[in-house]
C-alpha positions as CSV (number, residue, x, y, z in Angstrom):
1,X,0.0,0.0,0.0
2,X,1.5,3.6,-1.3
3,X,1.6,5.9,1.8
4,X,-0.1,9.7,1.2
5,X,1.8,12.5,2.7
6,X,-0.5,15.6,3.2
7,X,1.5,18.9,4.0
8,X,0.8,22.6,3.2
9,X,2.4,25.0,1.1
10,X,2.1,28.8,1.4
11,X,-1.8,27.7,3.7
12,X,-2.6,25.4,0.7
13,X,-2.8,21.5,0.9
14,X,-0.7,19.7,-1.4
15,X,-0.6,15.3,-1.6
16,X,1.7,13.0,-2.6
17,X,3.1,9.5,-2.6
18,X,7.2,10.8,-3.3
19,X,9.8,11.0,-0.4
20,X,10.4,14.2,-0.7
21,X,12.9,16.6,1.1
22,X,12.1,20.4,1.6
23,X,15.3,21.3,-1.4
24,X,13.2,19.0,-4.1
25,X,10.1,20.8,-2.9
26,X,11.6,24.3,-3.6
27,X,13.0,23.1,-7.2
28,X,10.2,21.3,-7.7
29,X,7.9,24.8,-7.2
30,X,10.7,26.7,-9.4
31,X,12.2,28.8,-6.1
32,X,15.1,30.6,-6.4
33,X,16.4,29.2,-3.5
34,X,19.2,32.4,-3.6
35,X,16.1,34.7,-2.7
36,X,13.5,33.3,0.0
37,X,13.3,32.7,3.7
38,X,11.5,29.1,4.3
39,X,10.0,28.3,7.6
40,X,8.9,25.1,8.5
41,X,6.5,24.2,10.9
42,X,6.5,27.5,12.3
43,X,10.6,27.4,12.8
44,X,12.9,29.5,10.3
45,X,14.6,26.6,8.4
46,X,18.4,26.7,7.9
47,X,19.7,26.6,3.9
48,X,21.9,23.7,5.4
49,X,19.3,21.6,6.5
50,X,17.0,21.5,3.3
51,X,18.6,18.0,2.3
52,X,18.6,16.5,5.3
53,X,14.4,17.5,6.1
54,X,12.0,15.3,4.6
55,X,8.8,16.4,4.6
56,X,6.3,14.4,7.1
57,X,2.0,14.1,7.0
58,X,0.7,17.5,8.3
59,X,4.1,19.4,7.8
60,X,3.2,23.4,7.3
61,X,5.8,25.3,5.1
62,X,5.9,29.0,4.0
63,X,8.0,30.4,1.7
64,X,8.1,34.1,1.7
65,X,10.3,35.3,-1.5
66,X,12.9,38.7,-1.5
67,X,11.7,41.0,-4.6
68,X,13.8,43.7,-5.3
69,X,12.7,47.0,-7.0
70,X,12.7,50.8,-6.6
């Protein structure tokens, strides 16, 4: 039996069967991972750790990108 992971993305619900770690999420969503701060479950996540984080059922994640302008 294929196990569903459930998590949220910037407050909406995303599924899926993949192992995924929070740096294939960004690349997978086309961030430039040069110009956003990511928190996961309600913790600032450290660049360093994106491998090593898999996401888990329920996991909350919010990417807020850096837009330059003047």
């Amino acid at each position: 039996m294929t196990k569903i992971t459930n998590f949220f993305l910037n407050g909406q619900q995303y599924s899926t069967t993949a192992s995924l770690t929070i740096f294939d999420l960004i690349h997978y969503f086309n961030f430039n991972d040069s110009l956003l701060v990511l928190e996961y479950n309600n913790l600032i996540c450290d660049k360093k750790k994106w491998k090593t984080i898999f996401i888990n059922d329920q996991d909350y994640i919010e990417i807020v990108t850096i837009v330059g302008g003047g």
